[in-house]
FIRO-168591 format. One record per residue (C-alpha): y, z, x. Coordinates in steps of 0.25 Angstrom, whole numbers, plus 5000, padded with zeros to 4 digits. Layout:
FIRO-168591
+------+------+------+
:   py :   pz :   px :
+------+------+------+
:    Y :    Z :    X :
...
+------+------+------+
***
This chain:
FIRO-168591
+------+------+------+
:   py :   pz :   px :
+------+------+------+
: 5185 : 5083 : 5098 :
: 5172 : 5079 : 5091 :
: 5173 : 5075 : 5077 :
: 5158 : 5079 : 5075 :
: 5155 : 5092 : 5067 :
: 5139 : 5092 : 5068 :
: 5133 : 5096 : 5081 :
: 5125 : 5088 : 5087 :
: 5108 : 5089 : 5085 :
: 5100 : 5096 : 5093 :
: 5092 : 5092 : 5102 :
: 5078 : 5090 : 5099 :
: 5066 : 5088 : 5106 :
: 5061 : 5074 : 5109 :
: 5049 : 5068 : 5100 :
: 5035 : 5072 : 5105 :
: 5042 : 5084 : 5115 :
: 5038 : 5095 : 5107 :
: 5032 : 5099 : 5093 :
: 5041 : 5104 : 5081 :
: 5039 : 5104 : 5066 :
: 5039 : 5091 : 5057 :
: 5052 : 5090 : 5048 :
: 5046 : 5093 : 5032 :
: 5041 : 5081 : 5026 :
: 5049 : 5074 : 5016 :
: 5046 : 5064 : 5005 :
: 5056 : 5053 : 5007 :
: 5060 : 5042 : 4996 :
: 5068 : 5031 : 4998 :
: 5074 : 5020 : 4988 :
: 5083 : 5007 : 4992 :
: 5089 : 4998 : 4981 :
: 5083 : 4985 : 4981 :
: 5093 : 4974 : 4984 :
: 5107 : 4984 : 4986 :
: 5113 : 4975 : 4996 :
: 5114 : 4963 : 4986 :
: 5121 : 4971 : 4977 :
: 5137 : 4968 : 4977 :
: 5143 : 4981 : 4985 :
: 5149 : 4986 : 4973 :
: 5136 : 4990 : 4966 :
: 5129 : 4996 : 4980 :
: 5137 : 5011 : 4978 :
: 5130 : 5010 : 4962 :
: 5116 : 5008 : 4968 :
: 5117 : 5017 : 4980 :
: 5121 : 5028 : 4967 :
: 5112 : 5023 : 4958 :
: 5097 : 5025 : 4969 :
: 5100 : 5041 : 4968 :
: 5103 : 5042 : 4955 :
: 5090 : 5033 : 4950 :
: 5081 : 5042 : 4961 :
: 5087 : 5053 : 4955 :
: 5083 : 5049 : 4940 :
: 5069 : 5045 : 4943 :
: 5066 : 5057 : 4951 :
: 5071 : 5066 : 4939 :
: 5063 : 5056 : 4929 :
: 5051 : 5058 : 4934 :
: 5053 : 5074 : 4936 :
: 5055 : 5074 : 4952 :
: 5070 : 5077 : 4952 :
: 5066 : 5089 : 4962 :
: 5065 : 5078 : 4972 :
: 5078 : 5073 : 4970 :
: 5085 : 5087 : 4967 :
: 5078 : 5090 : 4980 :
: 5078 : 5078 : 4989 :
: 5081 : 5078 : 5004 :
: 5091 : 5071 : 5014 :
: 5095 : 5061 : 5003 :
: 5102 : 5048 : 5007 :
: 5109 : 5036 : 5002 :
: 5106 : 5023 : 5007 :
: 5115 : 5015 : 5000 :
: 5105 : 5006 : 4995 :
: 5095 : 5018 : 4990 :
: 5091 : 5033 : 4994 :
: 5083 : 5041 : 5002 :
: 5077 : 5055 : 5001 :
: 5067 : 5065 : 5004 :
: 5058 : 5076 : 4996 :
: 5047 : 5085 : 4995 :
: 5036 : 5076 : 4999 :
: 5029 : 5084 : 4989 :
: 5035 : 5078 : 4978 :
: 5030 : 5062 : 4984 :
: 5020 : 5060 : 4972 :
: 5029 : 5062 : 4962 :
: 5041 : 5052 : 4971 :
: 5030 : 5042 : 4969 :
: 5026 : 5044 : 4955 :
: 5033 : 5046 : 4945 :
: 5046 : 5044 : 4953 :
: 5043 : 5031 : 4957 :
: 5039 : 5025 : 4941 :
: 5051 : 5034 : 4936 :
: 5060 : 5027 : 4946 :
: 5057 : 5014 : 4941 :
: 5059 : 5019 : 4928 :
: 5073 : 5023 : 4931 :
: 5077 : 5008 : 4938 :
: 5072 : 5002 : 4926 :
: 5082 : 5007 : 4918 :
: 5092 : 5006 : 4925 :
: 5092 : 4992 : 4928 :
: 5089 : 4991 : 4915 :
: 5100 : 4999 : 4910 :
: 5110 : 4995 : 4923 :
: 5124 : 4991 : 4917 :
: 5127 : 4985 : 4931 :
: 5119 : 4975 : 4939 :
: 5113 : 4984 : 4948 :
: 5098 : 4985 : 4947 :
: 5092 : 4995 : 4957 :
: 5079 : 4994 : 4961 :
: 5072 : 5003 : 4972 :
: 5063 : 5002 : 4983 :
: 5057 : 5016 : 4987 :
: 5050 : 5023 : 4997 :
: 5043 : 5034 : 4999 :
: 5038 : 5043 : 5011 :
: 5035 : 5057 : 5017 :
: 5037 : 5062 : 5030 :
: 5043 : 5074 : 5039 :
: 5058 : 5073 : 5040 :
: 5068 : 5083 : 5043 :
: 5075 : 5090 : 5034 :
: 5082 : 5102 : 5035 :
: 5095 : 5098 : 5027 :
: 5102 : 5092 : 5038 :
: 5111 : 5080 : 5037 :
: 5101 : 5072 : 5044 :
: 5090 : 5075 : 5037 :
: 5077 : 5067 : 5033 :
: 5077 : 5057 : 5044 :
: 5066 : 5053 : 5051 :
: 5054 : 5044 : 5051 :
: 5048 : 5044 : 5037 :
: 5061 : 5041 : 5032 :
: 5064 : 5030 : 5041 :
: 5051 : 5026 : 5036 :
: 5055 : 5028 : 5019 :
: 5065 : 5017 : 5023 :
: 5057 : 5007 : 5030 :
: 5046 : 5008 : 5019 :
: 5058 : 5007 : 5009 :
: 5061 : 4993 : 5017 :
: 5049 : 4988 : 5019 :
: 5044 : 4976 : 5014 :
: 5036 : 4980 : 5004 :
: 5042 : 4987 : 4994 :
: 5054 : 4979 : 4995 :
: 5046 : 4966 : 4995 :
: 5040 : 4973 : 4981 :
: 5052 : 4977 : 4973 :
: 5057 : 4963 : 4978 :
: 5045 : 4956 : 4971 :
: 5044 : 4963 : 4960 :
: 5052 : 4961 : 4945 :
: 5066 : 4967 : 4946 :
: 5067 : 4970 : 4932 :
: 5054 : 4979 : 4933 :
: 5051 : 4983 : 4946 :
: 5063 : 4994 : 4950 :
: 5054 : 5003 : 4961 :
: 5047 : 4998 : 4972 :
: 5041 : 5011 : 4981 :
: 5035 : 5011 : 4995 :
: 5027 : 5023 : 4999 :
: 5024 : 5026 : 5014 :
: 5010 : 5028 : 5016 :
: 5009 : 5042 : 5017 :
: 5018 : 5043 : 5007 :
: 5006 : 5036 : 4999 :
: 4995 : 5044 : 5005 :
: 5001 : 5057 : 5001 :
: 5007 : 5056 : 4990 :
: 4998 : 5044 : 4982 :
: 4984 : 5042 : 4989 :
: 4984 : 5057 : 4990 :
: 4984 : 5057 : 4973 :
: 4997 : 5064 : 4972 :
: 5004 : 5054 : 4965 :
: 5003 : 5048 : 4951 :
: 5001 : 5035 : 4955 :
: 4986 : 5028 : 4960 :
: 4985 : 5024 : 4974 :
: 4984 : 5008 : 4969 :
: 4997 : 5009 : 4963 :
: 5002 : 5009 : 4978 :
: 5001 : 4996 : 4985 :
: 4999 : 4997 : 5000 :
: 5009 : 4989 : 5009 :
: 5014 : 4988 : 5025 :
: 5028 : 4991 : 5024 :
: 5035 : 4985 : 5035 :
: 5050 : 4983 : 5037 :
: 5056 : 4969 : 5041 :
: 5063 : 4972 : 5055 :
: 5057 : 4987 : 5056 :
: 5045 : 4991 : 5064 :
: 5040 : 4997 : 5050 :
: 5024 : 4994 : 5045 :
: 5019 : 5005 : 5039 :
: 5008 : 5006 : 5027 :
: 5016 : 5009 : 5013 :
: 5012 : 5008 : 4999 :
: 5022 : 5000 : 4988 :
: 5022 : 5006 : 4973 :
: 5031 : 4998 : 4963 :
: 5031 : 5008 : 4949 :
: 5034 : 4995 : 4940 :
: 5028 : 4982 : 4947 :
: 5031 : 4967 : 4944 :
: 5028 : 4955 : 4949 :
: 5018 : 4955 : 4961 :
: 5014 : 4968 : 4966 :
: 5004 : 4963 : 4974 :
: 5011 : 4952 : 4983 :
: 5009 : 4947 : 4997 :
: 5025 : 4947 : 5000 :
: 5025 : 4962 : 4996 :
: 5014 : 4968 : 5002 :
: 5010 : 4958 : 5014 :
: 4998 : 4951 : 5018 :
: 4990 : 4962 : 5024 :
: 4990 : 4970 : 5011 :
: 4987 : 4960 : 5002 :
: 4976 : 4954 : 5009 :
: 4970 : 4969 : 5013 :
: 4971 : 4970 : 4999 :
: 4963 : 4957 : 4996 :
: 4953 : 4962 : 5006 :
: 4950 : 4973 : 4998 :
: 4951 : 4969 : 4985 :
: 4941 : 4958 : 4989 :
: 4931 : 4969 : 4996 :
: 4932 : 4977 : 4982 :
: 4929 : 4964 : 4975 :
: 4916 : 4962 : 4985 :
: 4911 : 4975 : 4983 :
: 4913 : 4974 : 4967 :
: 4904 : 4961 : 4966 :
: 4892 : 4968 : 4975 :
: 4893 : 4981 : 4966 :
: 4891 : 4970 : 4953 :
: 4878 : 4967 : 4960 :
: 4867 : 4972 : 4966 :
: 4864 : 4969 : 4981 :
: 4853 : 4961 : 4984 :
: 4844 : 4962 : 4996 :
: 4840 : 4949 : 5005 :
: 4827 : 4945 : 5002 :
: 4819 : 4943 : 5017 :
: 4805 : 4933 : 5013 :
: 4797 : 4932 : 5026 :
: 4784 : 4924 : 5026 :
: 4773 : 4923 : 5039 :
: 4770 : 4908 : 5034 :
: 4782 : 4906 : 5026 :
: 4792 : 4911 : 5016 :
: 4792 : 4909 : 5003 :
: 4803 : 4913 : 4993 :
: 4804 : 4912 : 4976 :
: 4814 : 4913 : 4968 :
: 4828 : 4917 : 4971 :
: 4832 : 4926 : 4983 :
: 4846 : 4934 : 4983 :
: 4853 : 4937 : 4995 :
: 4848 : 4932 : 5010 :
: 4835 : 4929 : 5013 :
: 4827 : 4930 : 5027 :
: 4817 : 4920 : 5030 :
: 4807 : 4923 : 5041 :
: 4795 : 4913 : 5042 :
: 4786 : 4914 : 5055 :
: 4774 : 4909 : 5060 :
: 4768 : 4920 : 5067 :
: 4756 : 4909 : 5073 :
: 4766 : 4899 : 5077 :
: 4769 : 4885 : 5074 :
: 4777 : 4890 : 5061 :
: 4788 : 4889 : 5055 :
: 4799 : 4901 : 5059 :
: 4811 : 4903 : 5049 :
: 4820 : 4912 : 5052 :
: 4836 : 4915 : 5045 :
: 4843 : 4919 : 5032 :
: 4842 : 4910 : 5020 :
: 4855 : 4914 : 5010 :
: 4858 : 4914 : 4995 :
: 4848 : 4911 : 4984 :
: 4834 : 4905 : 4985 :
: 4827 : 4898 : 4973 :
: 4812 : 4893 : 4974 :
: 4804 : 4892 : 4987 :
: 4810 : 4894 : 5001 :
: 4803 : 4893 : 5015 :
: 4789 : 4889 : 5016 :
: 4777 : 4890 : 5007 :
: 4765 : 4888 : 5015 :
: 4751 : 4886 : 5009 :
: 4738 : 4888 : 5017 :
: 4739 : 4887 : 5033 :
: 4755 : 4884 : 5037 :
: 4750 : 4879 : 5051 :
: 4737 : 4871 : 5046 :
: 4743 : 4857 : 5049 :
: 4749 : 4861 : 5063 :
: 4738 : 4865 : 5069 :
+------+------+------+
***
């Protein structure tokens, strides 16, 4: 006799068969404790209790607790705690929560009787998921996704390098997570607050275009190890285009100067920028100079012919 009390699923059609409508799309946040396996054992079931009840404080803090009193297919993950929500609410996830969240780590690893100092990595994302309030709800691939970008190597290579006794929050946003919700202008934070980074995930086939924001930096925010050698030197790129195009802004362009002479060419003073030198002898047996002569010209340059050029050839 079977021992199972749920029927099984029923069918569906195959991907790509037939169209049907997209699940309801879904903010999802996920947070992971940094460093949960090298705590002893005993203190894992305090920290695995500890990341709801801190989630659930900031949320209220910073006057969001309808996301949590609301939230979707809630999970435990031993070392964190994932979750979905009205993506409607998204801005407000990523400011003030995010600020107010670093607010509440503060104090309690200030305040922590014990040894156990929490601090989080989060991520956030949006995407279509199903849920209908089924036990199996909210799986799918942007969550799959919420948890690479929660292991990828930037945002942990950031709370890694940052000051433990300042920075308690480090966040990764997907990008469209970032395009909706903060280059849109929907949250209270400025675009450059958001440091663009390939998240990629050692042993996963996972790259995808993310953007890190730390509330409470320390130490080097703008590092190679975090952010990788193609941002930084896109980065550099740019910086030194804007530079370029500062410095010919502070001055006015100058236009080459083009001398030409039948007999020859005769130039005074100074001369800015490149100058073209043509000097032909249209009767034949002169002299023919032709090129570009560069950079800055003091006094006399060419020939200076007086009477008849050709009187001692002939």
């Amino acid at each position: 006799m079977s021992h199972f009390h749920h029927p099984l699923p029923e069918a569906s059609a195959l991907p790509h068969s037939r169209s049907r409508h997209l699940p309801p799309y879904r903010g999802i946040v996920a947070v992971d404790a940094k460093d949960f396996t090298g705590y002893p054992a005993i203190e894992h079931g305090v920290i695995s209790q500890a990341v709801p009840q801190l989630l659930e404080r900031a949320l209220e803090r910073a006057g969001v607790e309808e996301v949590w009193n609301h939230r979707r297919f809630p999970a435990s993950t031993g070392d964190g705690y994932v979750f979905g929500f009205d993506p409607a609410w998204m801005p407000f996830m990523i400011h003030p929560w995010l600020h107010t969240l670093q607010d509440v780590l503060t104090e309690f690893n200030v305040h922590s009787v014990g040894a156990v100092r929490i601090r989080l990595r989060v991520s956030l994302h949006i995407g279509p998921l199903p849920d209908s309030g089924g036990e199996f709800d909210g799986n799918g691939t942007p969550r799959n996704d919420t948890h690479r970008l929660l292991d990828s190597r930037p945002v942990k290579a950031m709370l890694a390098a940052s000051n433990e006794n300042i920075t308690h929050v480090a966040a990764i946003l997907s990008d469209r997570c970032y395009q909706d919700a903060v280059a849109g202008g929907y949250t209270g934070r400025h675009p450059d607050h958001f440091i663009e980074v390939p998240a990629t995930v050692e042993g996963k086939r996972f790259d995808q275009r993310a953007w890190l924001y730390v509330p409470e930096p320390s130490g080097s925010l703008y590092d190679r190890r975090v952010l990788g050698d193609r941002v930084v030197e896109d980065h550099e790129v740019r910086r030194g285009q804007a530079d370029t195009a500062g410095r010919s802004e502070d001055r006015p362009t100058r236009p080459s100067v083009v001398n030409r002479a039948e007999r020859g060419n005769l130039n005074t003073g100074t001369v800015h920028g490149g100058q073209s030198v043509s000097n032909v002898d249209l009767g034949g047996g002169g002299d023919y100079v032709a090129g570009n002569k560069a950079g800055t010209v003091h006094g006399t340059m060419g020939d200076t012919v007086h009477g008849d050029k050709n009187e001692y050839r002939r």
